[in-house]
Structure formats: C-alpha cells, structure tokens
LUMVO-168520 format. One record per residue (C-alpha): x negated, y, z; residue number from 0; residue in one letter. Coordinates in Angstrom, 1 decimal, always signed. Layout:
residues N
<r px="X" py="Y" pz="Z" seq="NUM" type="a"/>
...
This chain:
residues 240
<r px="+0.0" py="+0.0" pz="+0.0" seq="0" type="x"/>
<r px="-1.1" py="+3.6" pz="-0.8" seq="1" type="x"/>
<r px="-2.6" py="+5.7" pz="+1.5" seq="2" type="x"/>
<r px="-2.4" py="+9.3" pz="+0.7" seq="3" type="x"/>
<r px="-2.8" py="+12.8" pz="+2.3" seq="4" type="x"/>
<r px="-1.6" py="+16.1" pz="+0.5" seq="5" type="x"/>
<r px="-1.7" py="+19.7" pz="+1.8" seq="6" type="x"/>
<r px="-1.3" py="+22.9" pz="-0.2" seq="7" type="x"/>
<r px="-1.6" py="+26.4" pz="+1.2" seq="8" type="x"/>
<r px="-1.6" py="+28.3" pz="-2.3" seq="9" type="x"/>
<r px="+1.2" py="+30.3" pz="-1.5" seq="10" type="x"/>
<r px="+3.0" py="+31.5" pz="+1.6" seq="11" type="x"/>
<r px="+4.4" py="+28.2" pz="+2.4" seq="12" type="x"/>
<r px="+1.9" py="+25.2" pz="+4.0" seq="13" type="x"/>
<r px="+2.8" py="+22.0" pz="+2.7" seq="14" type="x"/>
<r px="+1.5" py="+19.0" pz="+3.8" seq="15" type="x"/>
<r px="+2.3" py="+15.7" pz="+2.9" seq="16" type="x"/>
<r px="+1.8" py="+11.8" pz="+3.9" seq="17" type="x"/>
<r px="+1.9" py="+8.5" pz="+2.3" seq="18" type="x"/>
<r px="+2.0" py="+5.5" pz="+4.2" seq="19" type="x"/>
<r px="+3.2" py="+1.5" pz="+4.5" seq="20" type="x"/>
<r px="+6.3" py="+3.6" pz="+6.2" seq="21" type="x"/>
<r px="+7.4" py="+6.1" pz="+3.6" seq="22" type="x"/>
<r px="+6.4" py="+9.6" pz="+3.1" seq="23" type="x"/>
<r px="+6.2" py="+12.7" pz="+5.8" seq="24" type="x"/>
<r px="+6.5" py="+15.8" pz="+4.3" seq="25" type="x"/>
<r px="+6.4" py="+19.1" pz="+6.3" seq="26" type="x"/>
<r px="+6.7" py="+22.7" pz="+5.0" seq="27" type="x"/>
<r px="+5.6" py="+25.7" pz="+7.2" seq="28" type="x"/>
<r px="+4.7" py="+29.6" pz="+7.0" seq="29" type="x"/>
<r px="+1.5" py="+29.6" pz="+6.1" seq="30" type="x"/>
<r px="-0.7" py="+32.7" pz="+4.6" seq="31" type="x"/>
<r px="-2.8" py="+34.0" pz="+6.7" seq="32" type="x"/>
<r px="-2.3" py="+31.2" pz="+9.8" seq="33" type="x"/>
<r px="-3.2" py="+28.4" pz="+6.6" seq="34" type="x"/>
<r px="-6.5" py="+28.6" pz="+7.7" seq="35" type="x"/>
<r px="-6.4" py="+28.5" pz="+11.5" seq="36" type="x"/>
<r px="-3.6" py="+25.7" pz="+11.5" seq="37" type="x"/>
<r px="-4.3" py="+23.5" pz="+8.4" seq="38" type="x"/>
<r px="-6.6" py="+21.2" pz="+9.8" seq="39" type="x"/>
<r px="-4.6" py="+20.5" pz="+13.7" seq="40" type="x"/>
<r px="-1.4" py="+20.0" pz="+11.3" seq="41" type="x"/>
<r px="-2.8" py="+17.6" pz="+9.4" seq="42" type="x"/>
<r px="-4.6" py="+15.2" pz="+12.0" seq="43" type="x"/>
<r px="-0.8" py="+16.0" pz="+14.3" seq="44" type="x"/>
<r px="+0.8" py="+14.2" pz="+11.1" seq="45" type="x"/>
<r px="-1.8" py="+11.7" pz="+10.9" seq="46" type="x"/>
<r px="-2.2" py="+10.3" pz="+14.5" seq="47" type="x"/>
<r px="+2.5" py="+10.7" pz="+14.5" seq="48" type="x"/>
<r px="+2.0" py="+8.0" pz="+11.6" seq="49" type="x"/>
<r px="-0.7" py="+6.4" pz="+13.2" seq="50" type="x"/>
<r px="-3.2" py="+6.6" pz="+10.8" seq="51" type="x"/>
<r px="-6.5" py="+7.0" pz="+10.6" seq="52" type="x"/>
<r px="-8.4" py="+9.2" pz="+8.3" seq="53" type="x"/>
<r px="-10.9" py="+6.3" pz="+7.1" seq="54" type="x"/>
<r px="-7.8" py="+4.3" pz="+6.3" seq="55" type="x"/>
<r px="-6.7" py="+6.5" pz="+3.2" seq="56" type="x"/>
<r px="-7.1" py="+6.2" pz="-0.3" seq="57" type="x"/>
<r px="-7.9" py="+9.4" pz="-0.9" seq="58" type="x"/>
<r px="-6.8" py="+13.4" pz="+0.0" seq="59" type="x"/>
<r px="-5.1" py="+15.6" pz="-2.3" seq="60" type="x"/>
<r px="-5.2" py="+19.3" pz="-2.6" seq="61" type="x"/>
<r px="-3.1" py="+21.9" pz="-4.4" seq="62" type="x"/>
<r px="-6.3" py="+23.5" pz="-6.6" seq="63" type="x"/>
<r px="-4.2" py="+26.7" pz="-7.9" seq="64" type="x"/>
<r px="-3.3" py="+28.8" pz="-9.1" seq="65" type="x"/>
<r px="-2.3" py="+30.9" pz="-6.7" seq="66" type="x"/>
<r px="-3.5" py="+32.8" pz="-3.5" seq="67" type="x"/>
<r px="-7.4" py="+33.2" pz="-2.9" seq="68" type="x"/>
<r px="-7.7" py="+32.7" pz="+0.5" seq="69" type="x"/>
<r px="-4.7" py="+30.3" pz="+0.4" seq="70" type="x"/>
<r px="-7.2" py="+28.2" pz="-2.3" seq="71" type="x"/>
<r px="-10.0" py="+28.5" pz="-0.9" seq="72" type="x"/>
<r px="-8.9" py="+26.6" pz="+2.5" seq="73" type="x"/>
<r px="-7.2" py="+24.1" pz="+1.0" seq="74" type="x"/>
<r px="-10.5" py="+22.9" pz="-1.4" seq="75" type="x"/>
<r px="-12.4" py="+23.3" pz="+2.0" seq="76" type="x"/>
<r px="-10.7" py="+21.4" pz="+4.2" seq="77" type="x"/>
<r px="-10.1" py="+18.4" pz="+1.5" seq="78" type="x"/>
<r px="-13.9" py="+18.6" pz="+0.8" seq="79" type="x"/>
<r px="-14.6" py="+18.4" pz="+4.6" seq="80" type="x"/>
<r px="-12.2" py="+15.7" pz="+5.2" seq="81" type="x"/>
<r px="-13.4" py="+13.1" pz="+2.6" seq="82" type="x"/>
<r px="-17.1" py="+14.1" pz="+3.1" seq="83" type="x"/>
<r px="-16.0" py="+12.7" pz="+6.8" seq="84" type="x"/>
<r px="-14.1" py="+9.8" pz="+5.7" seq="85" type="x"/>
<r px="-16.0" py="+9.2" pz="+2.3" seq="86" type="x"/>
<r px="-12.8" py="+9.3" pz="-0.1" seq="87" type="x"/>
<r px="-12.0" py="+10.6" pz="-3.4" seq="88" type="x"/>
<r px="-10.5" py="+13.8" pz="-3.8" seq="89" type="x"/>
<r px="-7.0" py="+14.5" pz="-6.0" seq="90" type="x"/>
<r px="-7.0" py="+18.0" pz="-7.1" seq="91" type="x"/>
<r px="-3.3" py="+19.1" pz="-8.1" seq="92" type="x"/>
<r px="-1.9" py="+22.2" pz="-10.0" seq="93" type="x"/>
<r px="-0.4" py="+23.7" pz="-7.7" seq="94" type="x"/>
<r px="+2.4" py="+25.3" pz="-10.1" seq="95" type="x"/>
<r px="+3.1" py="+21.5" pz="-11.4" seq="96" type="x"/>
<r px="+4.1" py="+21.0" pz="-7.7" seq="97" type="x"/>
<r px="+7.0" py="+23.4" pz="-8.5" seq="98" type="x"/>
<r px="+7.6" py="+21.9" pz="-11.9" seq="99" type="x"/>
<r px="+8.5" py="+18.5" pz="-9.6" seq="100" type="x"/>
<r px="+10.2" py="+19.8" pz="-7.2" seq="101" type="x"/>
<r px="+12.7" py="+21.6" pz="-9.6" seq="102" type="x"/>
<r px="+13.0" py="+18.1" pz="-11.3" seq="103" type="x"/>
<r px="+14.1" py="+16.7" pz="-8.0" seq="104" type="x"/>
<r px="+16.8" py="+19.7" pz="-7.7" seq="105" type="x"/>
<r px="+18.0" py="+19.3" pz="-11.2" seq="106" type="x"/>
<r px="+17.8" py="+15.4" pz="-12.2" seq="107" type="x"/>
<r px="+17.4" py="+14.8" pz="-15.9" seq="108" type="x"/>
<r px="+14.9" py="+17.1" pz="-17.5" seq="109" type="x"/>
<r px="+13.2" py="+14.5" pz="-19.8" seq="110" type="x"/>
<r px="+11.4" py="+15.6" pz="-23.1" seq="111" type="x"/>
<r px="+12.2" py="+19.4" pz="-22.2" seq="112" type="x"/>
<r px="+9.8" py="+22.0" pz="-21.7" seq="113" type="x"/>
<r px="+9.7" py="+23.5" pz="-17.8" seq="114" type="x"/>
<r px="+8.3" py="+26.2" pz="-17.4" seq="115" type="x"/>
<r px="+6.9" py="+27.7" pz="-13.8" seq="116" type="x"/>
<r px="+6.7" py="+31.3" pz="-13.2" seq="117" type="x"/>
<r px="+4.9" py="+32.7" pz="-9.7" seq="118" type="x"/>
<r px="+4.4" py="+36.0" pz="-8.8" seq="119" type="x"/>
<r px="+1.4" py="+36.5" pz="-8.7" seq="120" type="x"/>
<r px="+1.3" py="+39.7" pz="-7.3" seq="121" type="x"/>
<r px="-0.2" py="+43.3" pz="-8.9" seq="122" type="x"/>
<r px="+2.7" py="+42.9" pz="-11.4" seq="123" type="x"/>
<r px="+1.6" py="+40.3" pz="-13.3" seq="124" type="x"/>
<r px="+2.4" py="+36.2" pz="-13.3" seq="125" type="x"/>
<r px="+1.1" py="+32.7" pz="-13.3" seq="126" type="x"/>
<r px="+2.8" py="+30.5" pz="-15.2" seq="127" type="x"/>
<r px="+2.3" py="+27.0" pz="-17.2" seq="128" type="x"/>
<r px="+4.6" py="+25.3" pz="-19.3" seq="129" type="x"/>
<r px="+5.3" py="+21.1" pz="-18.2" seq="130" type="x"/>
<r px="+6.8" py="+18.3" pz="-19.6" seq="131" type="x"/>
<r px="+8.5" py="+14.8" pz="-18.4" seq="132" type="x"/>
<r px="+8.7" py="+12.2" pz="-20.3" seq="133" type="x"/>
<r px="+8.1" py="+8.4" pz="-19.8" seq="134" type="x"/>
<r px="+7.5" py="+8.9" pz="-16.7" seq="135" type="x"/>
<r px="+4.9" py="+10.7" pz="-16.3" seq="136" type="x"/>
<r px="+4.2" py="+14.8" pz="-16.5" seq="137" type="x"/>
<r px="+2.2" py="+16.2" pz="-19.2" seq="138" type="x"/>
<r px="+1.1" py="+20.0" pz="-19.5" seq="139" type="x"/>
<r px="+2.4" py="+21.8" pz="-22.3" seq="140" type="x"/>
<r px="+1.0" py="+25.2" pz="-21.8" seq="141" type="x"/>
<r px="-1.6" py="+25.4" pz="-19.3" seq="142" type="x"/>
<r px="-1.5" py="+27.7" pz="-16.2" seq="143" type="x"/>
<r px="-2.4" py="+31.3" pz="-17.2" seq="144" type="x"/>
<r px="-1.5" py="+34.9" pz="-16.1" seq="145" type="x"/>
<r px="+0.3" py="+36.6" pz="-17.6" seq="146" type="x"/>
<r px="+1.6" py="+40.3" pz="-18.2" seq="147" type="x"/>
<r px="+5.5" py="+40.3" pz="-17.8" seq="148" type="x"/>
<r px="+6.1" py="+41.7" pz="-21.4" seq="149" type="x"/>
<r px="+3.1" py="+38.8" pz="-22.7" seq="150" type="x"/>
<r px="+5.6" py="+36.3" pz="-21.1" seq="151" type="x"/>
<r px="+8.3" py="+37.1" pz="-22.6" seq="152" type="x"/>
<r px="+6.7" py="+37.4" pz="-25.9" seq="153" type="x"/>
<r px="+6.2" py="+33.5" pz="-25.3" seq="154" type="x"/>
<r px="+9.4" py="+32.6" pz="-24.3" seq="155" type="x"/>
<r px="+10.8" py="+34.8" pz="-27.0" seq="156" type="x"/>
<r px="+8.6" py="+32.8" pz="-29.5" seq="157" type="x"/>
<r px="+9.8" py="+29.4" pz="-27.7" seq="158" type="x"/>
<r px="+12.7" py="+29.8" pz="-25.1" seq="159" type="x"/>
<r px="+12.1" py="+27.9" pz="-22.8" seq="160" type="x"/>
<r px="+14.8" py="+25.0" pz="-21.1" seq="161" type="x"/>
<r px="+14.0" py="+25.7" pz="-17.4" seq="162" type="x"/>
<r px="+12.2" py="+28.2" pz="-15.9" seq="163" type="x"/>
<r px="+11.0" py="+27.7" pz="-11.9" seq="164" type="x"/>
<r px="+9.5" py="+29.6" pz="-9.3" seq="165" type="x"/>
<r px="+9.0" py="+33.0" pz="-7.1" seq="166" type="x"/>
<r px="+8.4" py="+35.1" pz="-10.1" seq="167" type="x"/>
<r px="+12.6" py="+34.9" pz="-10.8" seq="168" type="x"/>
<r px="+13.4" py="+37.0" pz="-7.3" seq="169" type="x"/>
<r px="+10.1" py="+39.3" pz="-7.9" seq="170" type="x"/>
<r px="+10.6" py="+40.4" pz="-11.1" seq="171" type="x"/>
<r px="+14.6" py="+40.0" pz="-11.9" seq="172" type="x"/>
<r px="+15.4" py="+40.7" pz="-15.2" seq="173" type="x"/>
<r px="+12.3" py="+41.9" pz="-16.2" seq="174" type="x"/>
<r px="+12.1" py="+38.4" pz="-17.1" seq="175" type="x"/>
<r px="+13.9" py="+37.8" pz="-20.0" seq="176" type="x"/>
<r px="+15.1" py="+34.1" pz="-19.3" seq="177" type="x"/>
<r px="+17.6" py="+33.7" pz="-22.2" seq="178" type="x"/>
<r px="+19.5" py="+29.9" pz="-21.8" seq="179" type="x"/>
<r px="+17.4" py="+28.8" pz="-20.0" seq="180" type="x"/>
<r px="+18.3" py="+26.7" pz="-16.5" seq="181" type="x"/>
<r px="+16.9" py="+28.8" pz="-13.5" seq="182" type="x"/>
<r px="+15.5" py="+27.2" pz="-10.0" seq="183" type="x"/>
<r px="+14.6" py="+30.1" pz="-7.8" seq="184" type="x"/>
<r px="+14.0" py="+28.6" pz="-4.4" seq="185" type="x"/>
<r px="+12.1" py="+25.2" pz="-3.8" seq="186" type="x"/>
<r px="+13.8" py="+22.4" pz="-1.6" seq="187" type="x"/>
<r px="+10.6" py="+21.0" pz="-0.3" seq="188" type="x"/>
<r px="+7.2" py="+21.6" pz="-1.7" seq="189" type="x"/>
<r px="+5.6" py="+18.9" pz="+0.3" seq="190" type="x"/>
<r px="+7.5" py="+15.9" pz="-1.1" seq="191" type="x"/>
<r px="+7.3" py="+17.5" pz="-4.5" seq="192" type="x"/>
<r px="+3.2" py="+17.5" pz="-3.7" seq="193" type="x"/>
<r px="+3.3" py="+14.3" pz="-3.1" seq="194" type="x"/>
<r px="+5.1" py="+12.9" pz="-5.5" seq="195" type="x"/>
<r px="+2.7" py="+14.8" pz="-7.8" seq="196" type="x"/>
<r px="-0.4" py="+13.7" pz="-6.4" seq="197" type="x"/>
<r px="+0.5" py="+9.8" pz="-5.9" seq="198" type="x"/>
<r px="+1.5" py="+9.8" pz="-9.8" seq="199" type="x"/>
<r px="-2.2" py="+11.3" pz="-10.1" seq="200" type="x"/>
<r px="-4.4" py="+8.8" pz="-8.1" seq="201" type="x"/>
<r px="-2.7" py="+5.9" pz="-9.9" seq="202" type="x"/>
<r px="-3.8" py="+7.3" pz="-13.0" seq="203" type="x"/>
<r px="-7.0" py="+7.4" pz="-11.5" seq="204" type="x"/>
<r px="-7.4" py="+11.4" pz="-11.8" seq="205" type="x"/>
<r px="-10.1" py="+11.5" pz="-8.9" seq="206" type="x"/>
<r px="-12.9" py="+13.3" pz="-8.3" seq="207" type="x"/>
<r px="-16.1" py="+13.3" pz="-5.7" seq="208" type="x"/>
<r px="-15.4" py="+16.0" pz="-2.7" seq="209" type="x"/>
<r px="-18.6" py="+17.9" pz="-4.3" seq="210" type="x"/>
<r px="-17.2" py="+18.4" pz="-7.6" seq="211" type="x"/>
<r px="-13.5" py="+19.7" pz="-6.0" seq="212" type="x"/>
<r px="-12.7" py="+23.0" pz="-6.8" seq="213" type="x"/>
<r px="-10.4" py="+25.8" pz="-6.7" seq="214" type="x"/>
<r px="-8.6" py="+27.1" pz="-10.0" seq="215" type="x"/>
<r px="-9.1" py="+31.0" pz="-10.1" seq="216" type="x"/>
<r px="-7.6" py="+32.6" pz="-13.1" seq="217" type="x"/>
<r px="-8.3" py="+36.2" pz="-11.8" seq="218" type="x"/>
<r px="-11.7" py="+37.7" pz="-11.2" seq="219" type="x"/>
<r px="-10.6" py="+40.9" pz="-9.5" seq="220" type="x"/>
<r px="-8.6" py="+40.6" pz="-5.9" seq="221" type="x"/>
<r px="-7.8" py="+44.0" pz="-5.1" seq="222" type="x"/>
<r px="-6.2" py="+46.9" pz="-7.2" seq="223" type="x"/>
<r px="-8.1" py="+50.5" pz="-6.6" seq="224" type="x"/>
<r px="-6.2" py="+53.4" pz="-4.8" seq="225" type="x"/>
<r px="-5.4" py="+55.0" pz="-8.1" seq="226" type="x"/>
<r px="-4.3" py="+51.8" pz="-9.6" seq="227" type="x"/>
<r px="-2.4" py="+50.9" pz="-7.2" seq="228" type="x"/>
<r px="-0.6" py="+54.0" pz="-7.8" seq="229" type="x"/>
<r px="-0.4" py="+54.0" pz="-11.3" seq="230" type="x"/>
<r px="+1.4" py="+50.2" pz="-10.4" seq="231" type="x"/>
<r px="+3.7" py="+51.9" pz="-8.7" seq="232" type="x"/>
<r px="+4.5" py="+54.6" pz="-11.2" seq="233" type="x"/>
<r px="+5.3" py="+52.0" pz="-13.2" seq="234" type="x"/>
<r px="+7.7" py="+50.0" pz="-11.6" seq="235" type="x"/>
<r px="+9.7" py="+53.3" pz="-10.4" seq="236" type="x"/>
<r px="+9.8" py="+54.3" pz="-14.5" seq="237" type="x"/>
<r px="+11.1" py="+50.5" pz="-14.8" seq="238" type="x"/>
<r px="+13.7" py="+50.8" pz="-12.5" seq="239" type="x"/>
C-alpha cells in the first residue's frame, strides 16, 4: 500500500495531505505568513495521528508553484529536509493542477475538455495554465504562465475555454472575460485534491532526488516600486 505525504503552502491556504493502509487525511488551514512557523509540527501531528512513521513512506510531495514566494520557498524546503532525513524521493506538483483537480471533484465529468486555472497573482496580473482529463490521467495543455489580464483574454478569445477555476474569478470580476465557460470560484478542499494529484504522479513514477527539488518562479521581480504601485492603482480606479 502507498505511503504518501503532501503539503502545499503556495497560497494563503496550508494544505496538507496523507496516504496510508487507512485512507487519506486531508487538512486545509490559514496559512501565509504562519506556513513557515507551522508546516513542519502539522505535518509530524498528522503523521504520529495516523501512526506513521516518516521512514515508512514512499515518498513526499510538494506543491512547486506557481504561486507565493515565501509560500514556495517553505514548501521545497521542508520536503527537501524531510526526505534528506528519511532518504525518499520527492514528487513536485503544479500547484495550479491542484486546483484543476479539485474543480474536477466539484464538477464530475470534465473529460477531453480543456480546464483552465486562473490565480491572482497579485500586482494585477495572473497565473494560469490550461489542463486536460482524459483516460484517466491529467495532461497539460498550456503550461502555467502569467499573464496580463487583457493577454488572457486574448487567449481565451482565440480558444474559449470549457471551465475556468481559481481565485483570479473573485479578484478580477469581469475583467475576465469568461464567455461559456463553467466557473469554480471557491475550492472544496485543496488537500484531497493535492493528493489525489500527487499519488497519480508517483505511480507514474514522476520523482525526483530532494537535491534536484525546486520551486517554480515565473516572476523575477517581488515587489512593485512606490510609483508603480501608484500607477497600479491609477489603473484599476480608470477601470472601475
């Protein structure tokens, strides 16, 4: 029987997830800024309430990003500390497919349709990354990228898209120009969607060495300038 631990703290939610003989345990708590002081007594709580030992898993997933620097950062830490420890295999997981699955899981049937995720990714702009499920399994049709709101929309224009999920609906409204398309604005549970996601990974074998784990960063620059944050601003108020 598979073994498997799961945490993600790329957003403001800490998920943490648990595979065992006895089922799954799936938590989801505020995270941000307390993800890095509470991540790692979370995870050995769940662990010794399952009774189960670090050295007795398979291996210990990670939600890689995108999404929140910090957030990243202290998930890839912590999984690369932990299997240093316990020598195990590392699963890194995109952390906006996590979103993909658990919008699945809301909606049913989504087979051979294209699902987009769209998370705000703060200083007006997006992540997002097209997904597909079929036989299955998940395959990535457009791969996580950030986007401009009117670059998006160019896209979906171009190819509407059949669902759309994720935090970037509630921050940005109908800036987003959604179309037909199915909307899932608020996740049920990100830790069983995680994994879900990452136990379809390790049986497909998509491990890595704790050394070679790391964080997906698809901005360079963190923080906006006083005059660009104002000129954000500007913008939004001319928007409105």
């Amino acid at each position: 029987m598979t073994r498997l631990l799961a945490f993600d703290t790329s957003t403001d939610t800490m998920s943490i997830g648990l595979l065992t003989a006895d089922g799954v345990r799936a938590r989801d708590e505020a995270g941000g800024a307390k993800a890095s002081a509470r991540l790692v007594p979370e995870v050995l709580a769940m662990l010794a309430d399952a009774g189960c030992r670090m050295q007795e898993l398979d291996a210990i997933a990670f939600g890689c990003g995108p999404g929140a620097f910090t957030g990243l950062r202290t998930a890839c830490s912590v999984a690369q500390g932990l299997a240093f420890g316990a020598g195990k295999p590392v699963v890194p997981v995109d952390s906006l497919l996590i979103v993909a699955q658990d919008a699945r899981a809301q909606l049913g049937d989504v087979a051979d349709a294209d699902l987009w995720v769209a998370m705000d990714a703060r200083m007006d702009e997006i992540y997002a990354g097209a997904y597909r499920w079929s036989g299955g399994r998940w395959s990535v049709q457009s791969a996580p990228a950030l986007y401009a709101v009117e670059a998006l929309n160019a896209v979906w224009q171009a190819a509407p898209p059949a669902v759309v999920a994720g935090s970037a609906l509630d921050a940005f409204g109908d800036r987003l120009m959604l179309g037909a398309a199915t909307a899932v604005r608020q996740e049920r549970s990100r830790a069983a969607a995680l994994i879900e996601v990452a136990s379809q990974h390790l049986a497909d074998g998509c491990t890595t060495d704790a050394v070679h784990a790391l964080p997906v960063y698809l901005r360079d620059k963190v923080a906006l300038t006083t005059q660009e944050r104002e000129a954000v601003r500007m913008a939004k108020e001319a928007a409105a």
